[in-house]
C-alpha positions as CSV (number, residue, x, y, z in Angstrom):
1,X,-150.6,250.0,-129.1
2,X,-150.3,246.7,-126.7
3,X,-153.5,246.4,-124.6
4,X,-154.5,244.2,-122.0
5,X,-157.9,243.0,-121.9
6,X,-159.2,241.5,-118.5
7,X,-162.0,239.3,-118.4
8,X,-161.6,238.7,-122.2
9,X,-163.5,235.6,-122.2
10,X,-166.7,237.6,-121.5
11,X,-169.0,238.7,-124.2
12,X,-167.9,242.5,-123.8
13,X,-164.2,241.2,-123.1
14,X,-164.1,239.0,-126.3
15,X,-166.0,241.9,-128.3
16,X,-163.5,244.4,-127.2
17,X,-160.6,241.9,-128.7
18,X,-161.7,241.5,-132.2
19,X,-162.0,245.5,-132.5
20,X,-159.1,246.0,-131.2
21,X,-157.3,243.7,-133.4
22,X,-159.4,244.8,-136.2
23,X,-157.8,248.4,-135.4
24,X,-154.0,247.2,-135.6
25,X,-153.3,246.7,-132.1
26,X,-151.9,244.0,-130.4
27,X,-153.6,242.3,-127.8
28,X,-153.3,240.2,-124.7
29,X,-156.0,238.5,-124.0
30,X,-156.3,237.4,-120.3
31,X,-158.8,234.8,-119.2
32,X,-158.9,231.8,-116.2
33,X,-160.0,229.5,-119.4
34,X,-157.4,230.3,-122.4
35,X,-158.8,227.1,-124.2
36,X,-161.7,228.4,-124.7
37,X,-161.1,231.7,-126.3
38,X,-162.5,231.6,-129.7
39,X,-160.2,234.3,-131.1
40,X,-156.8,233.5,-133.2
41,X,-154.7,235.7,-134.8
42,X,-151.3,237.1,-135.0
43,X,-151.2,240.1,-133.0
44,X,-153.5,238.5,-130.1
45,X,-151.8,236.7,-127.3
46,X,-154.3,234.6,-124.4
47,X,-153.3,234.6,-121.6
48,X,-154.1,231.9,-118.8
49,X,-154.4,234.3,-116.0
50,X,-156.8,234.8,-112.8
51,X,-156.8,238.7,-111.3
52,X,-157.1,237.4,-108.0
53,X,-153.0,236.4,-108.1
54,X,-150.5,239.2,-108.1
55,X,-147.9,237.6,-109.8
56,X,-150.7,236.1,-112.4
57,X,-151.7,240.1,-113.0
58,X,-147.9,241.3,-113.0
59,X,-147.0,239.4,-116.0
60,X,-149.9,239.3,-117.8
61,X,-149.1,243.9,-117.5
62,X,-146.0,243.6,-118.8
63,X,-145.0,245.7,-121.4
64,X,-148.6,247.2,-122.0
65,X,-149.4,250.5,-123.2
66,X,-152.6,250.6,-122.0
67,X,-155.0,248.2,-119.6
68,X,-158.5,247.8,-120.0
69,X,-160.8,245.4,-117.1
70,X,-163.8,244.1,-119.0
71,X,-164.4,241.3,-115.6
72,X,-167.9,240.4,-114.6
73,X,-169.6,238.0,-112.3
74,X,-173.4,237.0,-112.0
75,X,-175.2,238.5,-109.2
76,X,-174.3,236.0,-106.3
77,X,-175.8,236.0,-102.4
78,X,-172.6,235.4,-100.9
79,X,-169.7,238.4,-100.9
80,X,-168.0,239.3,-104.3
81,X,-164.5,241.1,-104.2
82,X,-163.5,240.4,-108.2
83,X,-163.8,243.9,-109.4
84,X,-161.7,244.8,-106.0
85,X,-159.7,242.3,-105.6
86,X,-158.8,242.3,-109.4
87,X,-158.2,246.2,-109.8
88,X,-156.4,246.5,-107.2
89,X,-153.5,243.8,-108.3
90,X,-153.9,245.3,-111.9
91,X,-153.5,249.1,-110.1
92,X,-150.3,247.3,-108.5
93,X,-148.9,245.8,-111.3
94,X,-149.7,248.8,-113.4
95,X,-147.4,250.4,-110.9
96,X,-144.6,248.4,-111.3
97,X,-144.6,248.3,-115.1
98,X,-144.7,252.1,-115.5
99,X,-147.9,251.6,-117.7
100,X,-150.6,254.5,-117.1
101,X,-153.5,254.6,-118.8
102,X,-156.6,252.3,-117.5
103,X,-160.6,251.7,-118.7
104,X,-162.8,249.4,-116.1
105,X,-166.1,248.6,-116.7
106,X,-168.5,249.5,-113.7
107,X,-172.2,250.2,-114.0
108,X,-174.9,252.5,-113.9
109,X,-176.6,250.9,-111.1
110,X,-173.5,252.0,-108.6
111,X,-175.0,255.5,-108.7
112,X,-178.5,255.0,-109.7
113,X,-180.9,257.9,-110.7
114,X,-184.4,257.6,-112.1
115,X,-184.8,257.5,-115.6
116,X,-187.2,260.0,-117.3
117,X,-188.9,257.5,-119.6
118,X,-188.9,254.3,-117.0
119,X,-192.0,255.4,-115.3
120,X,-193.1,254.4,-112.0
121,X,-192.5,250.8,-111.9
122,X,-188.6,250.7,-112.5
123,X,-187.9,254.2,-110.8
124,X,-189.8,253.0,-107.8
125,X,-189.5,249.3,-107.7
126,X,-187.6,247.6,-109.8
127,X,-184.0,249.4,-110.2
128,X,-183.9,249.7,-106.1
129,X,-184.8,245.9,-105.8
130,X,-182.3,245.0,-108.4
131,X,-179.6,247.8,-107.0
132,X,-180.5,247.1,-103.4
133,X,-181.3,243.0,-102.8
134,X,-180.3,241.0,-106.1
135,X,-177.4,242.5,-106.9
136,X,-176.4,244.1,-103.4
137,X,-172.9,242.1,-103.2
138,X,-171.6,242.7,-106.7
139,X,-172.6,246.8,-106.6
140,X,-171.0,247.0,-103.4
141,X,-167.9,245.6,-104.7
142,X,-168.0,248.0,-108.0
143,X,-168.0,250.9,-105.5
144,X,-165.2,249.4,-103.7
145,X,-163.2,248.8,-107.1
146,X,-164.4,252.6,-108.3
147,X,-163.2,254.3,-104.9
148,X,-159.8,252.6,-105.5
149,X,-158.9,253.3,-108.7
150,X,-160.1,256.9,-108.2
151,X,-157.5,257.4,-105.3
152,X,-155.0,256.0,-107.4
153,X,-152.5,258.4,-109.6
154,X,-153.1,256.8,-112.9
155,X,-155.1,257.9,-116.1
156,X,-157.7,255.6,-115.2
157,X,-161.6,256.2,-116.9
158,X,-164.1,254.5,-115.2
159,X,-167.6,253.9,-117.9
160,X,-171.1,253.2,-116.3
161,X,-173.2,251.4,-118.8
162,X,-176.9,250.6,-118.3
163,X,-178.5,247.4,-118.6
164,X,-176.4,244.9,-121.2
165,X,-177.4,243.3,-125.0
166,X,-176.8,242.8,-128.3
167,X,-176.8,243.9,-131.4
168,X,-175.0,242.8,-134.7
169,X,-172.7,246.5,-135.1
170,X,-171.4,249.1,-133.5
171,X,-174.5,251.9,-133.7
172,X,-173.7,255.9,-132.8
173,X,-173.7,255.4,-129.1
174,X,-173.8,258.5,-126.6
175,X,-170.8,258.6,-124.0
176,X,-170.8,261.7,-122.3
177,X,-169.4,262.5,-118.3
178,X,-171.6,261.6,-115.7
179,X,-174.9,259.9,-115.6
180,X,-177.0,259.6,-119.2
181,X,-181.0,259.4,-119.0
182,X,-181.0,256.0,-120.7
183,X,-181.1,252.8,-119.8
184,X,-179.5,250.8,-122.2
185,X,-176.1,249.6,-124.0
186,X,-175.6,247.1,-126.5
187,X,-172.4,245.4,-125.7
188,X,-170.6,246.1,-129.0
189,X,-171.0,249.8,-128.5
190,X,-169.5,249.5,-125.2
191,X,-166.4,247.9,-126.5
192,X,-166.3,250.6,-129.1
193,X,-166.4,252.7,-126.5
194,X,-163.6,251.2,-124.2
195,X,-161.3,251.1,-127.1
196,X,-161.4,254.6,-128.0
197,X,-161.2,255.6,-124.7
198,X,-157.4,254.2,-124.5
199,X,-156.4,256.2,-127.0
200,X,-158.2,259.3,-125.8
201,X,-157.0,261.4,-123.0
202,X,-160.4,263.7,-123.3
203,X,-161.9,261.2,-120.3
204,X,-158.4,260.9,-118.2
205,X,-159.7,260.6,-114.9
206,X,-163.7,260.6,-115.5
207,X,-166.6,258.7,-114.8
208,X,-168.3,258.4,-118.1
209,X,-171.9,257.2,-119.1
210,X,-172.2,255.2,-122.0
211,X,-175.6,254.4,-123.9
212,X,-177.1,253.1,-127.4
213,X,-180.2,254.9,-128.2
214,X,-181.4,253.1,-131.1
215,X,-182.5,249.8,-131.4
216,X,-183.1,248.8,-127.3
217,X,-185.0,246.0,-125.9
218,X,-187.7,246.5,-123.8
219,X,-187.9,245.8,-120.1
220,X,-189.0,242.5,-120.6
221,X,-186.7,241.1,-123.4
222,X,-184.0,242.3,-121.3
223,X,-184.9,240.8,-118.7
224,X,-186.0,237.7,-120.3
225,X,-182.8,237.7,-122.8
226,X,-179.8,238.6,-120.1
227,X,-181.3,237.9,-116.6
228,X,-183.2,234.3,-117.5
229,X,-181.3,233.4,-120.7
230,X,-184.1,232.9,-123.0
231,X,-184.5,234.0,-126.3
């Protein structure tokens, strides 16, 4: 299989490259900074591309089999139109090249629900602070990007994962439709995820969920780890 990865030269985005190479698949890699990609290998092609430019997107699609957006952007004050702006050229060129199936990453604070085990706290304050005020420009845009590819006639499978981090393997994640009661997904277990879902029709057309349940962070090293960048 030939897949296109979109924001490769994110954590997730480089992740999902090195499994899917690992699995026999060739790989386009597609990234604003193609020097910097630290992957090499024979079946992997980078890709000096920005989703923002049509013609950039439409050759980048050629000859895939299947297209998967890995793109993110820090939370930002000023309007964000990346995940819009950058499906909708892919949904274009994706058109134009006959190619049909399509994973995006979006996240679980688009549709956010309380969390069983969060208490108080995060139900109440912090997830509608975060959902609502710090990261108001970028969820609005993920809702933008989610309503177009859902009006769109492709296979397209949009996955929701909750708060972001790492660990050193791919663990038994959950991925189920809908919303998951759990808060957290370790990076590597989202590209796991993404990568079998291209070569799965079972979620054709779904919004998924997709958690790790062993081995999370707590609030705090979360929020210290991927929010302030401290160890």
């Amino acid at each position: 299989m030939r897949i296109i990865v979109f924001g490769a030269n994110g954590p997730t985005g480089r992740l999902l490259t090195g499994q899917a190479l690992d699995a026999g698949h060739d790989v386009v890699a597609v990234t604003r900074r193609p020097a910097e990609f630290p992957i090499a290998h024979e079946r992997l092609a980078v890709f000096g591309g920005d989703v923002h430019q049509l013609d950039s997107v439409d050759t980048a699609i050629a000859g895939a089999d299947a297209v998967v957006s890995t793109l993110g952007v820090p939370y930002g004050k000023g309007a964000i139109t990346t995940y819009s702006t950058g499906v909708g050229n892919i949904v274009a060129a994706m058109h134009r090249h006959g190619v049909r199936r399509i994973g995006v990453v979006s996240s679980s604070a688009v549709d956010p629900k309380p969390y069983s085990d969060a208490g108080f706290l995060f139900n109440r304050v912090l997830q509608p602070y975060i959902v609502r005020v710090m990261g108001k420009t970028l969820y609005d845009d993920m809702r933008r990007m989610e309503t177009l590819l859902r009006a769109s006639d492709l296979e397209w499978t949009i996955v929701r994962p909750g708060g972001l981090y790492e660990l050193p393997a791919v663990t038994d994640y959950t991925m189920v439709e809908g919303h998951v009661d759990s808060r957290y997904t370790a990076r590597i277990d989202l590209a796991a995820s993404l990568l079998r879902l291209v070569g799965d029709d079972r979620f054709v057309r779904k919004i998924v969920g997709v958690v790790t349940t062993t081995d999370n962070p707590s609030l705090l090293q979360l929020i210290r780890k991927e929010a302030l960048g401290k160890s």
